[in-house]
N, C-alpha and C positions, 0 to 999 in steps of 0.2 A: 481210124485206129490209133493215131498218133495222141488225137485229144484224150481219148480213151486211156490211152498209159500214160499220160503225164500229167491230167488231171483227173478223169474218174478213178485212176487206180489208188492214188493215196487219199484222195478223198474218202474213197471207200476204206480202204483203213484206218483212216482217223476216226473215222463213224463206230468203225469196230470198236477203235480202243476208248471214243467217248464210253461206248454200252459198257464197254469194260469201267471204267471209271465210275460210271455212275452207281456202277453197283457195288463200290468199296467205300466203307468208312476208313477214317483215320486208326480207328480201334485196330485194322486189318493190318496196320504196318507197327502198329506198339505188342501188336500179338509178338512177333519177332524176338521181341528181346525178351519176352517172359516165357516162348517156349522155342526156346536157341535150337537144343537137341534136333529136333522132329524138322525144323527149318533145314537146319546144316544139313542134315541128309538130303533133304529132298534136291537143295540148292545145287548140294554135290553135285548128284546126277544129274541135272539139267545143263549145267554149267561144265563141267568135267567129262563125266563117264559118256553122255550123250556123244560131242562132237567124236572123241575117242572108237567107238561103236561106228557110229558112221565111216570112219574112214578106213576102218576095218571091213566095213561090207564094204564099202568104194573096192579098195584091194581084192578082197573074194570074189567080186562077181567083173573086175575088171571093166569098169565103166568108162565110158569115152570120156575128154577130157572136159568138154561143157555139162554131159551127166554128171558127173563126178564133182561139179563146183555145186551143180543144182541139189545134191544129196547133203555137201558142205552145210552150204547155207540153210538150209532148211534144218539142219540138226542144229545151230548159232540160234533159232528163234524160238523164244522162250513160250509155253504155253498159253492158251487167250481162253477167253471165254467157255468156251466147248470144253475144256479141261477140266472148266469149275463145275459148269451140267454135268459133266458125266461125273465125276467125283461123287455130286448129291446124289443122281442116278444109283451107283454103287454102292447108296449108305454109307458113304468115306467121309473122313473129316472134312466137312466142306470149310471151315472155318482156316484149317491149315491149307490145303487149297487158293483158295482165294490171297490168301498173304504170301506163298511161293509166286502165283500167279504175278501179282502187284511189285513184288520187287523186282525179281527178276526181268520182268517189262520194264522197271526204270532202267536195270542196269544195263539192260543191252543199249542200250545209247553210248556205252563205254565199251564194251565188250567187242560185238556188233562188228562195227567198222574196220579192224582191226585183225578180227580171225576170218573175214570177208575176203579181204585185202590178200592174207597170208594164202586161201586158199588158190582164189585165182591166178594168183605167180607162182604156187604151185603145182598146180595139174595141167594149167594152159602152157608157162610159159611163155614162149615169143607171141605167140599167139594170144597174148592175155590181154585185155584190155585197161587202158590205162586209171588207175581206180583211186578217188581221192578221198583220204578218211577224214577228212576235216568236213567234207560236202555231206558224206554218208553220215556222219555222226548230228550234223546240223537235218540233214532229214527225217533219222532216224526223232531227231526230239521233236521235231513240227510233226509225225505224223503218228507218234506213240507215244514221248513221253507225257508234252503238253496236253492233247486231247485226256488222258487218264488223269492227269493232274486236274484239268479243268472239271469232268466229270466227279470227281474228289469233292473238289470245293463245291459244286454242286450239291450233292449231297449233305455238304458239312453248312452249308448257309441257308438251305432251302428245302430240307430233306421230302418235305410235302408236294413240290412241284418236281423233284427228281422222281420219287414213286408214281407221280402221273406220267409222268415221262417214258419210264426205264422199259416197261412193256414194247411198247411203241417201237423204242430204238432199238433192243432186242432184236424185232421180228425185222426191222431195216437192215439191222446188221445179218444179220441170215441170209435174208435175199440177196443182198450185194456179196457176201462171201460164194455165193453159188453161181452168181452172174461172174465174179472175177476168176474163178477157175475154170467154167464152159469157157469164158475167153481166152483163156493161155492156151485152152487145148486146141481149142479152133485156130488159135494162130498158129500152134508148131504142129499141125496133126502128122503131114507126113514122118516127121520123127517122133511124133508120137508111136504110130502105126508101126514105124523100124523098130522103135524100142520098148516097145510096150511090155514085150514077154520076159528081158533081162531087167528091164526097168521097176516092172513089178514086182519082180520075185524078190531083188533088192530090199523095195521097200518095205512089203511085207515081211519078209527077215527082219530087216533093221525097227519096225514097228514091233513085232514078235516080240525079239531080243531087249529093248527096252523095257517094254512093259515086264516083263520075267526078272532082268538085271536090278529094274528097281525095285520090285517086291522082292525081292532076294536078300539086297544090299538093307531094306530095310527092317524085314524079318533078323538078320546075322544082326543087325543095330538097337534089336529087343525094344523096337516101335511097338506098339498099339498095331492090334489089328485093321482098328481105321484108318489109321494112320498111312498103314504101310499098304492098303487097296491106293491110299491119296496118292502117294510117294512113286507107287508103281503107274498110275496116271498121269499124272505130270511129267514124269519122267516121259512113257510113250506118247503123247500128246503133243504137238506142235502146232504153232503159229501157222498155218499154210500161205495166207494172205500175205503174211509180211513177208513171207519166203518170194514169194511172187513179185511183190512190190521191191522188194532190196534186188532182184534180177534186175528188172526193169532199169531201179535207180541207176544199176551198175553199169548197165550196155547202152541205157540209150533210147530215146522210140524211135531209131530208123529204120528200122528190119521188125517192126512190130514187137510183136511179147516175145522176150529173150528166150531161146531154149535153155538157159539157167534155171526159168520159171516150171521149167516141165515137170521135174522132180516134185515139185511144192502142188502144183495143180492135182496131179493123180494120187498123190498122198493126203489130199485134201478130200478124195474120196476111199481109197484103200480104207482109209483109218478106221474108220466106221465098221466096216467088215471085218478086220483084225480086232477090233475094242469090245466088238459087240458080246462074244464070247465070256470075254473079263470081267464084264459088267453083270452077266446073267451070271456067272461062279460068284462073284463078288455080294451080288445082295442075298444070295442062296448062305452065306456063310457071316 
């Protein structure tokens, strides 16, 4: 189990964020600055209004104090892959999309560590575990930044051999995304099992609540209808993988997949049943 989270677990994410990568050109990050508006919002809410939200359902539904980091962290990780499919799914701006998606994955190398850190000395206290953002910020870029960057340059040097490629890692990155959450869960089942019924209802509120907030926030912002289906997805969409993976980083593999990871794991499947809805109104309109 120990090999498992300390090297399949970010291996597996690095793979995620390659597919991610590969599927961005540089065009994706110059978009930014020619359409600022439609970014700033979306960025708001990923960056802002998300962690905010969260720790407002943490409060509402009074979550234990390791729940309560795992709902943390998992609002801190910025949207992956599954956020740009379903975007195209919903006939939403996939192009805006994809460029919230890309930056935002760089900046949590900065971000990250930092609101990580705050949350675990916040809800644990003495009981916190000792957390170093210099380690987490050096992980966070070996297992997201660089894999996307690589995947980039890929694309940008070789676009013909990334197309043969991008398929392939795709359907890898899938697989390993569904093998690392059956993992988390099998490791914390019995508290899975305790909290399953407070823990869901959380998440699905706090899943709800975003997707609503962000199409809201971006309707009142006189976005594009496309725009604002993107804005409300990204917003509810989350990294669950890295949620899992940043647990891990944080505690350790002694005690196997951290119950921090818990939150990330079953939100890694709620989401789907919460989005699924959004996506059917969304291409209807």
């Amino acid at each position: 189990m120990d090999l498992l989270i300390s090297v399949g677990l970010p291996l597996s994410l690095a793979i995620i964020m390659l597919s991610l990568g590969i599927g961005l050109e540089l065009a994706d990050f110059r978009r930014v600055l020619t359409r600022g508006y439609p970014f700033a919002i979306g960025a708001l809410c990923q960056v802002v209004l998300l962690p905010v939200a969260a720790f407002a359902t943490v409060a509402l539904f009074a979550l234990p104090p390791e729940i309560a980091v795992g709902f943390m962290i998992l609002s801190f990780c910025p949207g992956g892959v599954t956020s740009n499919i379903l975007s195209k799914l919903a006939k939403g701006d996939v192009a805006l999309s994809v460029s919230l998606t890309a930056v935002i994955s760089l900046l949590s190398m900065l971000t990250v560590p930092f609101l990580a850190a705050w949350s675990i000395n916040y809800f644990m206290g003495d009981n916190a575990p000792e957390v170093s953002i210099t380690g987490l910020a050096i992980a966070m870029f070996l297992i997201t930044t660089l894999p996307v960057a690589i995947g980039v340059s890929i694309r940008h040097f070789a676009i013909e051999f990334a197309n043969r490629i991008e398929p392939g890692l795709s359907k890898l990155a899938t697989t390993l995304f569904v093998l690392v959450v059956l993992a988390a869960l099998a490791g914390n089942w019995q508290l899975f099992v305790d909290n399953l019924g407070i823990m869901g209802a959380g998440l699905i509120t706090l899943n709800l609540g975003l997707l609503l907030i962000g199409l809201g926030l971006a309707r009142v912002a006189n976005l594009s209808w496309n725009e604002a289906k993107t804005v409300s997805i990204e917003t509810g969409i989350q990294n669950s993988t890295l949620g899992i993976t940043l647990a891990a980083l944080i505690t350790g593999t002694e005690s196997g997949f951290s119950p921090l990871a818990l939150p990330s794991a079953v939100y890694g499947i709620t989401m789907y049943a919460v989005a699924l809805p959004f996506i059917l109104w969304f291409r209807r309109r």
